[in-house]
N, C-alpha and C positions, 0 to 999 in steps of 0.2 A: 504494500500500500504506500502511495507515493504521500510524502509530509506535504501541506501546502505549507511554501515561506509564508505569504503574506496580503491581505486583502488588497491592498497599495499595490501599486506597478515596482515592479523590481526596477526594472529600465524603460526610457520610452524609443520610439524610431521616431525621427522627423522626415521627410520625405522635400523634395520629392530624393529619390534614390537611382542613384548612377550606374552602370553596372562595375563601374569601376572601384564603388566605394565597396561593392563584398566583400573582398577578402578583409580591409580593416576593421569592418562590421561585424564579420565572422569572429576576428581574434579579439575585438572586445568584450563581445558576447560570451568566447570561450572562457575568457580571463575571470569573467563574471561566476562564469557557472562553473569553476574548477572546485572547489570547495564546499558544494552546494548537491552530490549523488544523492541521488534519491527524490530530489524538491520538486518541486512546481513553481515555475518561477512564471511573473506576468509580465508581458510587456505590453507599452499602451501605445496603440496603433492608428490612434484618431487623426492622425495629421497626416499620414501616408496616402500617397495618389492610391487608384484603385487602378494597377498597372501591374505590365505582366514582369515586370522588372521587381517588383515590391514582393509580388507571389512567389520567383526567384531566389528575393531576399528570405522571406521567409519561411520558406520551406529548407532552403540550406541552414538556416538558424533551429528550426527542430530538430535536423538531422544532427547536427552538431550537440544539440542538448541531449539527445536519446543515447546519440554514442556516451556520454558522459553521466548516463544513466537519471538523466531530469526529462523534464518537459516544458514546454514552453506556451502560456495560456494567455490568449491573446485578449488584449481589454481594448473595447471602441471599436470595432470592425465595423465599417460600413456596409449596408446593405449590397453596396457595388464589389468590395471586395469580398464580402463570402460571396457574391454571385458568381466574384470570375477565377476563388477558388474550385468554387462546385465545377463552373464551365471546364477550365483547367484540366478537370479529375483527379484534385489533390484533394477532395474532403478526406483520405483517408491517413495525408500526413496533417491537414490541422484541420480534424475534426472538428465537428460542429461543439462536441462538450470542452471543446478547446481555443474555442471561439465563443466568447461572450458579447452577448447585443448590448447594442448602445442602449444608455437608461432610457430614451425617448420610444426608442422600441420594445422597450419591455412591460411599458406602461399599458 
């Protein structure tokens, strides 16, 4: 059973997102999550384009927490980007119970 760190966002991503910024993105992300096996960590995703560059982004960013045995729980997804995770066919690296709606959509 995975421990959740924390209600609060661990980290957040700003966008828009380059393809060039992954790899720095990935080792800050890694640097974060070194000490953290087992967690659930959140990031808050509200300010990211809804781009196939961003789903790139993070999807390499779960991969990366899973190899180091976390997970990565995304807070503020927009309706656009779980749309074009679904389109994509990654619902099944960032799940929907891995994706949390915005409060305006929850209401």
């Amino acid at each position: 059973m995975r421990e959740k760190h924390s209600d609060a966002s661990d980290f957040a991503i700003r966008g828009p997102i380059f393809r060039a910024d992954l790899p720095g993105l990935c080792h800050r992300v890694c640097d974060l999550l070194a000490d953290r096996a087992g967690t659930e960590v959140s990031c808050d995703v509200a300010s990211v384009p809804s781009d196939a560059v961003t789903v790139e982004a993070l999807a390499l960013l779960q991969l990366a927490a899973r190899r180091r045995g976390c997970r990565i729980r995304l807070q503020g997804a927009s309706e656009q980007l779980r749309g074009l995770v679904a389109f994509l066919g990654l619902r099944d690296v960032l799940s929907e119970e891995s994706v949390s709606r915005p409060a305006s959509a929850a209401d």
